[in-house]
C-alpha positions as CSV (number, residue, x, y, z in Angstrom):
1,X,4.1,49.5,-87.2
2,X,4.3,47.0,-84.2
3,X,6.6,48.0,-81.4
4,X,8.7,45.4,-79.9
5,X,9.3,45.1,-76.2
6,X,13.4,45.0,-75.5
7,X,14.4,41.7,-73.8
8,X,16.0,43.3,-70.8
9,X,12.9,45.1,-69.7
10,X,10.8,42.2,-70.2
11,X,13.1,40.5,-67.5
12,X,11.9,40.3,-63.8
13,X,15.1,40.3,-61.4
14,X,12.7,40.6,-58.7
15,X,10.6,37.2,-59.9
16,X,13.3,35.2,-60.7
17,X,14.5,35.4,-57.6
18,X,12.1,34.7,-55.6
19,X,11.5,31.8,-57.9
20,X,14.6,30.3,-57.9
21,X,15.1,30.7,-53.6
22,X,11.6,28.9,-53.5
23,X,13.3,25.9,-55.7
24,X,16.4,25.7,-53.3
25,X,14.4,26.1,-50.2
26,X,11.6,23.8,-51.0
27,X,13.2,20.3,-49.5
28,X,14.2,22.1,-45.7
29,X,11.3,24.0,-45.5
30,X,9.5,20.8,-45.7
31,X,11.3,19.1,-43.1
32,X,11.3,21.4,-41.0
33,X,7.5,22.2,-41.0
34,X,7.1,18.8,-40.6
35,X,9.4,18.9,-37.6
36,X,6.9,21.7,-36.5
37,X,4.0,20.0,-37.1
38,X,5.0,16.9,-35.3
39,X,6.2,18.3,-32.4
40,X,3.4,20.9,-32.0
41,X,0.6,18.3,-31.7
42,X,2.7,16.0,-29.5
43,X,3.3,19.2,-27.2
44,X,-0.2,20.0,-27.1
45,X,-1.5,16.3,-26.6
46,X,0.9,16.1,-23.3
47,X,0.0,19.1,-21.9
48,X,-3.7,18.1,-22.5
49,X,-2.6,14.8,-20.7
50,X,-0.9,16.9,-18.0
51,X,-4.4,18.5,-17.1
52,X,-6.5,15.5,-16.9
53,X,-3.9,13.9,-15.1
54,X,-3.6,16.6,-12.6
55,X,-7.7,16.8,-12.6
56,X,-7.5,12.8,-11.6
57,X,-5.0,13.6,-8.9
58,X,-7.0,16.2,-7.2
59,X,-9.9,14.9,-7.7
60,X,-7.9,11.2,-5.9
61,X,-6.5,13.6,-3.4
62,X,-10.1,15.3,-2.3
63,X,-11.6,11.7,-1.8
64,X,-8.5,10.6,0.4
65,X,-8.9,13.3,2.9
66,X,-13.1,13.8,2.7
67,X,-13.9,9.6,1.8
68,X,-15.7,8.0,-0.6
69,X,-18.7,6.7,1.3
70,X,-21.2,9.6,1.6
71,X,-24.0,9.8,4.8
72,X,-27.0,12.0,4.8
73,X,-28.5,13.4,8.1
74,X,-32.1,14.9,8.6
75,X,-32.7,16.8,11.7
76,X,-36.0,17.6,13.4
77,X,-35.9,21.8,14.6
78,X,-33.7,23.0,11.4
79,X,-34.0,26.4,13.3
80,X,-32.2,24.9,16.2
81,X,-29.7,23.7,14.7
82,X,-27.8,22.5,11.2
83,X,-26.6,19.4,10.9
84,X,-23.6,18.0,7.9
85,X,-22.0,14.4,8.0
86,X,-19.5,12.9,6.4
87,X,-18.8,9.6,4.8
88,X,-17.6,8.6,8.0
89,X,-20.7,8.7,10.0
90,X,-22.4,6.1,11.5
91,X,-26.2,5.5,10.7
92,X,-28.1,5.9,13.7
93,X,-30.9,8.4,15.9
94,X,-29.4,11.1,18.2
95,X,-31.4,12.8,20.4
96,X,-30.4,16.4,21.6
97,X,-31.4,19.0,23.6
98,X,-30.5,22.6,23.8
99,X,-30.0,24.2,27.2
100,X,-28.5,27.1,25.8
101,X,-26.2,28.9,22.9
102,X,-22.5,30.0,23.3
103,X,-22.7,33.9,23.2
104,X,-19.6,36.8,22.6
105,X,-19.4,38.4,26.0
106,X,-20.5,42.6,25.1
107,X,-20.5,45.1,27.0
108,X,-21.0,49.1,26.4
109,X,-20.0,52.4,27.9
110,X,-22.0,55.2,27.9
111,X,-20.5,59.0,27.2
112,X,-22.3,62.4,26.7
113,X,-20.9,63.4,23.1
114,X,-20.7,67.1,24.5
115,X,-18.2,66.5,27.0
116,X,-14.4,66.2,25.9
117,X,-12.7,63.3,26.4
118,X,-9.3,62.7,28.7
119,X,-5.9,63.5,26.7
120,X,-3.9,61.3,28.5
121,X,-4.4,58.0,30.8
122,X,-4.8,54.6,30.5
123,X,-8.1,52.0,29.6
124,X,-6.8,48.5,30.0
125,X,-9.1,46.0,28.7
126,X,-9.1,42.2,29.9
127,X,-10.3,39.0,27.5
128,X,-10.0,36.0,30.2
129,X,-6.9,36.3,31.6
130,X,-4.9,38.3,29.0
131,X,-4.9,42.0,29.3
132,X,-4.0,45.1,27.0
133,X,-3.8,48.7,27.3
134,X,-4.5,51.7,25.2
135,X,-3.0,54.9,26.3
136,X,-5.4,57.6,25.6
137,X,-2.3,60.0,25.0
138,X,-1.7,59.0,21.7
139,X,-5.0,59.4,19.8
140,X,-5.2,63.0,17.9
141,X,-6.4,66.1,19.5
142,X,-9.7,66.6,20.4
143,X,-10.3,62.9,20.1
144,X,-13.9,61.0,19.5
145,X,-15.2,57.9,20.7
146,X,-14.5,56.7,17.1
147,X,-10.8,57.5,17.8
148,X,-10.7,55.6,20.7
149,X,-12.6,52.4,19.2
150,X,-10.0,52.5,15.8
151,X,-6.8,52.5,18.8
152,X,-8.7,49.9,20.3
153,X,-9.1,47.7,17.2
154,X,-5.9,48.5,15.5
155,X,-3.5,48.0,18.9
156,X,-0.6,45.2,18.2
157,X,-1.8,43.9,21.5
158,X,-5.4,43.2,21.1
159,X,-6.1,40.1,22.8
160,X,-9.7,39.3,21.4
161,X,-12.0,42.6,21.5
162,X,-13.8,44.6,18.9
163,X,-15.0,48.0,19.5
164,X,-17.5,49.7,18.1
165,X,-19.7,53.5,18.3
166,X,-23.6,53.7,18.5
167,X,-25.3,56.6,18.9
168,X,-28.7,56.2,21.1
169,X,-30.7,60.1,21.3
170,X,-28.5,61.8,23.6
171,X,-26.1,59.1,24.2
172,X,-23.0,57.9,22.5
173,X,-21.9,54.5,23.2
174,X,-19.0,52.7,23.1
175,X,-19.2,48.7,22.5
176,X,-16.7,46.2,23.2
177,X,-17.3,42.7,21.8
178,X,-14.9,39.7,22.4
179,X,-13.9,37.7,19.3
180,X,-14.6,34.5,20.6
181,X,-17.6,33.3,22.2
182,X,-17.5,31.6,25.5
183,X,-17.6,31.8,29.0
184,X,-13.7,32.4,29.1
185,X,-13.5,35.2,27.0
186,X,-15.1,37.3,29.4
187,X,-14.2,41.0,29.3
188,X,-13.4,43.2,31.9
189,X,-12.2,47.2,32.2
190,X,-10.3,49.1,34.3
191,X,-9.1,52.8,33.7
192,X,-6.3,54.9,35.0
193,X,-6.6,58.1,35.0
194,X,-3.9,61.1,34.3
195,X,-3.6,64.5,34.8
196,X,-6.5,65.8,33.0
197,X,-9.2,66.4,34.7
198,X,-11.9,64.9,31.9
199,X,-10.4,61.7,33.3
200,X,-13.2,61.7,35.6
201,X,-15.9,61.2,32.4
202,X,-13.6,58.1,31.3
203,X,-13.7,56.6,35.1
204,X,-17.7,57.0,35.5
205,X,-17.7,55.5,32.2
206,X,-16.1,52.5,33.0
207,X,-17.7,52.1,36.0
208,X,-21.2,52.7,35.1
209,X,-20.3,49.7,31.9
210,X,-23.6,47.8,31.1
211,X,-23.3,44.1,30.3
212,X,-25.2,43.9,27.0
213,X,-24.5,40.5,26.2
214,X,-23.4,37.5,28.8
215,X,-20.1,35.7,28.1
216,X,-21.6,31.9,28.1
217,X,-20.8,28.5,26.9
218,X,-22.8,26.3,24.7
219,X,-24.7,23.7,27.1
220,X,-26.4,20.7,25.1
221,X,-27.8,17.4,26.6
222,X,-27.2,14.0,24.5
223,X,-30.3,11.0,24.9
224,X,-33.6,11.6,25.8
225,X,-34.7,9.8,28.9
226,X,-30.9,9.8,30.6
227,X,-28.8,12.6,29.0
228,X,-25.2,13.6,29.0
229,X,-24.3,17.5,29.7
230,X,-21.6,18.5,27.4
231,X,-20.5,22.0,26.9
232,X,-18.7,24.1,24.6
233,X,-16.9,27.5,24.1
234,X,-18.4,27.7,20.6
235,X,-21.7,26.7,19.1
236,X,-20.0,24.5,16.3
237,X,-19.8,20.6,17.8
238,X,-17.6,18.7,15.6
239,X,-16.7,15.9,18.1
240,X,-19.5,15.1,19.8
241,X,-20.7,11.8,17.4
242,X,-18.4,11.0,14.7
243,X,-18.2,12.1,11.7
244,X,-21.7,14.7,12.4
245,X,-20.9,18.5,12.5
246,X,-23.5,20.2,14.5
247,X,-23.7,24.2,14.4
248,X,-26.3,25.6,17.3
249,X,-28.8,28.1,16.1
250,X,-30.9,29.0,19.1
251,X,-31.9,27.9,22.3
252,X,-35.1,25.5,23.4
253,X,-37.5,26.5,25.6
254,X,-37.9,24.6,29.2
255,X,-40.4,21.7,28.5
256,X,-39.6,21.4,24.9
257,X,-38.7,18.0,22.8
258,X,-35.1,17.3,22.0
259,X,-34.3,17.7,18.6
260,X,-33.7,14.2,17.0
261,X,-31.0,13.8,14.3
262,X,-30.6,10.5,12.0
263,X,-28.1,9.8,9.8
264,X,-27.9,7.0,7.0
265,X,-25.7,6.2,4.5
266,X,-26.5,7.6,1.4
267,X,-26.1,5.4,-1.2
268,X,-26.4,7.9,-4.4
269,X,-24.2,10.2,-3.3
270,X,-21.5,7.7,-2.8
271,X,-22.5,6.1,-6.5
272,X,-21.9,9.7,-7.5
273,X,-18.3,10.5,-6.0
274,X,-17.2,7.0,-7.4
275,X,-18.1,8.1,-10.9
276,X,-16.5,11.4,-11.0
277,X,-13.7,8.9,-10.4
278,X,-14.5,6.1,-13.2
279,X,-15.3,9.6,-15.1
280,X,-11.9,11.2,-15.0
281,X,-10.2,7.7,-14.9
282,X,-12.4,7.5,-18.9
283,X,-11.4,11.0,-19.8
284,X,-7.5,9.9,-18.5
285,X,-7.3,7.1,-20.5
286,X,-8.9,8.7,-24.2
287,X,-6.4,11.3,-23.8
288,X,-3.4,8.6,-23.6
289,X,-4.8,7.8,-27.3
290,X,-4.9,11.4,-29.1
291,X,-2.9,12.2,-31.8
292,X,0.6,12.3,-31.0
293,X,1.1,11.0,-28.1
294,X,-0.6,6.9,-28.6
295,X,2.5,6.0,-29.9
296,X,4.9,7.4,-27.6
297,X,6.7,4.4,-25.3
298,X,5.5,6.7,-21.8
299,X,1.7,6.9,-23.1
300,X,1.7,2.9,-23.3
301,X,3.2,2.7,-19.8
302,X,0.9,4.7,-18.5
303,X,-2.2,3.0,-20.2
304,X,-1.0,-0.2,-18.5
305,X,0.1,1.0,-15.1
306,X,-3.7,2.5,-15.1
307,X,-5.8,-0.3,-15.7
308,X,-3.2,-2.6,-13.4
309,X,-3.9,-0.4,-10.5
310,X,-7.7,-1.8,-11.0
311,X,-6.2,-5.1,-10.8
312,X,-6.0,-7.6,-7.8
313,X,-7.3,-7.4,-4.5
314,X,-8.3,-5.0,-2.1
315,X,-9.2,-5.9,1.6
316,X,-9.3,-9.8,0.3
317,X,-12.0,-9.0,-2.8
318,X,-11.8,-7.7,-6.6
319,X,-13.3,-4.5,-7.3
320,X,-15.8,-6.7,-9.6
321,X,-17.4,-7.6,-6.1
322,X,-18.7,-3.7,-5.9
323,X,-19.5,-3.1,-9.2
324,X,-16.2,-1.7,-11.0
325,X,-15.6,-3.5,-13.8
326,X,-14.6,-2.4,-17.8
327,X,-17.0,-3.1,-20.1
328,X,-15.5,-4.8,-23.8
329,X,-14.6,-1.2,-25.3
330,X,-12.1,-0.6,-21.8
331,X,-13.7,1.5,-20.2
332,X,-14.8,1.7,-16.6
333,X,-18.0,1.2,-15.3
334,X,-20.4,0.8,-12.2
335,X,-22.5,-1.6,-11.9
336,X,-25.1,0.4,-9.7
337,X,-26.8,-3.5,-8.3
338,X,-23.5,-4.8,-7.2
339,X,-22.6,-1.4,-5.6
340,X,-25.9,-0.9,-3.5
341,X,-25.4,-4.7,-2.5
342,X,-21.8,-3.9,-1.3
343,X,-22.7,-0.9,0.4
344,X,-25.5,-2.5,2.3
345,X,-23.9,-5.6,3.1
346,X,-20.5,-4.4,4.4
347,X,-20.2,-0.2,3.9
348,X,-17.4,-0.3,6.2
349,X,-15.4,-2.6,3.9
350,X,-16.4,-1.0,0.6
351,X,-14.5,2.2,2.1
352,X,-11.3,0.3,3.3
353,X,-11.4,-0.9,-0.6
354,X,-11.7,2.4,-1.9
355,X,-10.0,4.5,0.1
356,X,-8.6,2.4,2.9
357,X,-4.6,2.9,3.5
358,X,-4.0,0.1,0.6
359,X,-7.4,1.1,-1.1
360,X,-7.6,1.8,-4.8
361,X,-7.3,5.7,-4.3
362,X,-3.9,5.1,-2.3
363,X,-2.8,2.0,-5.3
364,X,-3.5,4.8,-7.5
365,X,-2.0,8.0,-6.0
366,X,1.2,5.9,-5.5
367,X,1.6,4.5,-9.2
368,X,0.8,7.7,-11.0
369,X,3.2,10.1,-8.3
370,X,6.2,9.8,-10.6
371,X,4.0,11.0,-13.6
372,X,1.9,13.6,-11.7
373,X,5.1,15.0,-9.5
374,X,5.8,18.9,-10.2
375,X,9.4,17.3,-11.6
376,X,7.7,14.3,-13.0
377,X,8.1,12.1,-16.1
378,X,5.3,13.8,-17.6
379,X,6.5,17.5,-16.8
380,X,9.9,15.9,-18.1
381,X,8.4,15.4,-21.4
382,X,6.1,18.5,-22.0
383,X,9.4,20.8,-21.0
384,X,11.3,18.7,-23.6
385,X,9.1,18.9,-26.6
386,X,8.7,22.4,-26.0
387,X,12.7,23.0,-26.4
388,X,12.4,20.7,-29.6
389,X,10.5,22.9,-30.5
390,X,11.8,25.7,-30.1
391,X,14.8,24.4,-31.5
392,X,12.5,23.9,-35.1
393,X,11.4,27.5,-34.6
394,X,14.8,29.0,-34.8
395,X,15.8,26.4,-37.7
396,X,13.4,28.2,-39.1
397,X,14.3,31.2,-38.3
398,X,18.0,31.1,-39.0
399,X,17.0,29.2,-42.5
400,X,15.0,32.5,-43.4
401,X,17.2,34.6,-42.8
402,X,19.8,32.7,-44.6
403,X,17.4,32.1,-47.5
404,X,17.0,35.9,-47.6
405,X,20.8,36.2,-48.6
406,X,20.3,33.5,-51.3
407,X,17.6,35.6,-52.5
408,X,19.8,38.2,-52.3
409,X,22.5,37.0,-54.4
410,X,20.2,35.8,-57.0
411,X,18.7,39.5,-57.4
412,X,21.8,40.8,-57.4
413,X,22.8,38.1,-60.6
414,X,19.5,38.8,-62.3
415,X,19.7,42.7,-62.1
416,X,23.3,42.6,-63.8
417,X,22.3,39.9,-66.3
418,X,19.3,42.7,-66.9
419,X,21.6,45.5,-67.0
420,X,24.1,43.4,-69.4
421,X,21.7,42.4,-72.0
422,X,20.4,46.4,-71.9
423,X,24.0,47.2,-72.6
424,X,24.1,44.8,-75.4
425,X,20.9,45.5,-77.2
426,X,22.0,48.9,-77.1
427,X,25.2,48.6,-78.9
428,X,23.7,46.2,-81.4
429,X,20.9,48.6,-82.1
430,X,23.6,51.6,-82.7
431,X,25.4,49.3,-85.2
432,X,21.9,48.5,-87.5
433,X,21.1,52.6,-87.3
């Protein structure tokens, strides 16, 4: 004989809860997941923007200071000396000559390691005209050379010196080098002694110093047949020709040829820096069209405030006239024959149009500021969707947990509907026995 399964413990309270909650919280969950999913990919195609703009800016900001225009310098002895340039440089032949290199002024003092050193006076060391002291009564007892150079070193009135130990067979030295090279940062010692007696190994020290290294200035001589002398504390000449850094490696010999630098204007280089530009400018402006954000009233202002800023003239011509142009897709473009034809025709006014002080990098930096600012339109509206979002997220989160107490209530409803129809099929099941 079949058995038959009781109605009450056929029902699910559990099920039918959770199936009637899903029917009341279909519609809201919906919007609000599509609340979510809207916001989320607007979020993330702003701050997307927010990058590349930033990229642009730098990117703007970096050719304002350094230029557009590139130059490119070869030099003749590249063990004499190394030569950069910047856009700004002139094309044209320098001749130089070497006399000699800037040098550190060093000296050392030289000390028998057996012998104890002074516990108390005073070694005042001179760079140029500015003297400080070290008071040999401070350093620890039983004191080394090495305790002497770390006082040295670490004083709060150092005034340009480094010291430093070598040992040499029998000898132990103690080297003083000044931080700056030149014929003013000479150095000079004098020593005071106190009461002990070992003072007398400091003083014959400091007496007997050896110069181990002159304190000299860099001495170079411009032109060939007449020359200018110019000299320098350092062996880095940054204003000697415009635009040319040269750093000194080494002296030339009596006799020898100057060393002949020319510069020119490299034409690549500059085609190069101007299409990172017209490259981010690309990138920029695809991003303005993502998902999200093309439809937004800011993204179409700033489409159009872009491509106006390529608009109009610059130092009385169009930037057609050196090659930037958009091609019938919008997007920017060189065209590298026009360019070259600019740049050796009239270099000097392709950088006033580029970055001249009302050049397209300046037109540019000025429009996009409000966008670009740390408090900005743009930073405006990233910070905004994010507390829309957020908002959605605790919609969500306070729909859950009030959906949990619907689900609640229904359980509760099914579980006593369960237990009622147990009770029921009980008592009718005592009445047919």
């Amino acid at each position: 004989m079949a058995t038959s399964t009781s109605s009450a413990t056929s029902l699910d309270p559990a099920y039918l809860a959770q199936q009637y909650t899903a029917i009341d919280r279909a519609a809201k969950d919906t919007l609000l997941q599509n609340q979510y999913s809207g916001y989320n990919t607007s979020l993330k195609a702003f701050q997307t923007l927010q990058s590349s703009l930033s990229d642009f800016v730098s990117q703007l900001s970096s050719f304002s200071s350094d230029g557009l225009l590139a130059s490119s310098a070869t030099v003749s002895s590249s063990s004499t000396m190394a030569v950069s340039v910047t856009g700004a440089a002139a094309p044209g032949s320098y001749q130089i000559y070497v006399q000699q290199v800037a040098q550190a002024h060093q000296l050392a003092m030289s000390f028998d390691p057996a012998q104890a050193l002074p516990t108390d006076g005073d070694l005042g060391i001179t760079v140029g005209s500015n003297e400080f002291v070290v008071d040999l009564s401070t350093l620890p007892a039983s004191a080394t050379l090495s305790d002497v150079a770390s006082a040295i070193n670490n004083s709060a009135d150092n005034t340009g010196v480094n010291a430093t130990v070598m040992q040499s067979g029998s000898e132990t030295f103690l080297l003083l080098t000044s931080d700056e090279t030149g014929a003013a940062n000479q150095i000079s010692l004098n020593f005071n002694a106190g009461t002990d007696p070992n003072g007398t190994i400091f003083a014959s020290a400091v007496s007997g110093v050896q110069q181990l290294t002159a304190a000299q200035d860099a001495i170079v001589q411009v032109g060939s047949s007449s020359s200018i002398t110019l000299t320098s504390a350092t062996n880095t000449l940054d204003n000697v020709i415009d635009g040319v850094k040269i750093d000194l490696l080494q002296a030339q010999a009596s006799g020898d040829t100057p060393v002949k630098i020319d510069v020119a204007k490299d034409t690549q280089k500059t085609q190069a820096n101007l299409q990172g530009i017209v490259d981010k400018y690309n990138d920029l402006m695809s991003k303005l069209t993502d998902d999200g954000i093309k439809n937004d009233s800011m993204s179409k202002s700033l489409q159009s405030l872009m491509r106006s800023s390529f608009q109009g003239l610059f130092d009385s011509k169009t930037l057609y006239s050196i090659g930037l142009e958009f091609d019938r897709n919008g997007e920017l473009t060189i065209d590298s024959n026009r360019l070259d034809t600019a740049l050796n025709t009239d270099p000097q006014q392709v950088s006033d149009m580029l970055t001249g002080t009302n050049g397209l990098v300046s037109k540019l930096q000025t429009s996009l500021t409000p966008y670009s600012d740390r408090f900005g339109f743009l930073t405006t509206k990233v910070n905004n969707l994010q507390s829309s979002l957020d908002a959605v997220s605790k919609k969500q989160t306070d729909f859950d947990a009030k959906m949990q107490m619907v689900y609640q209530r229904y359980l509760n409803q099914f579980t006593q509907m369960q237990v009622t129809i147990s009770q029921l099929e009980s008592s009718m099941s005592s009445f047919s026995s």
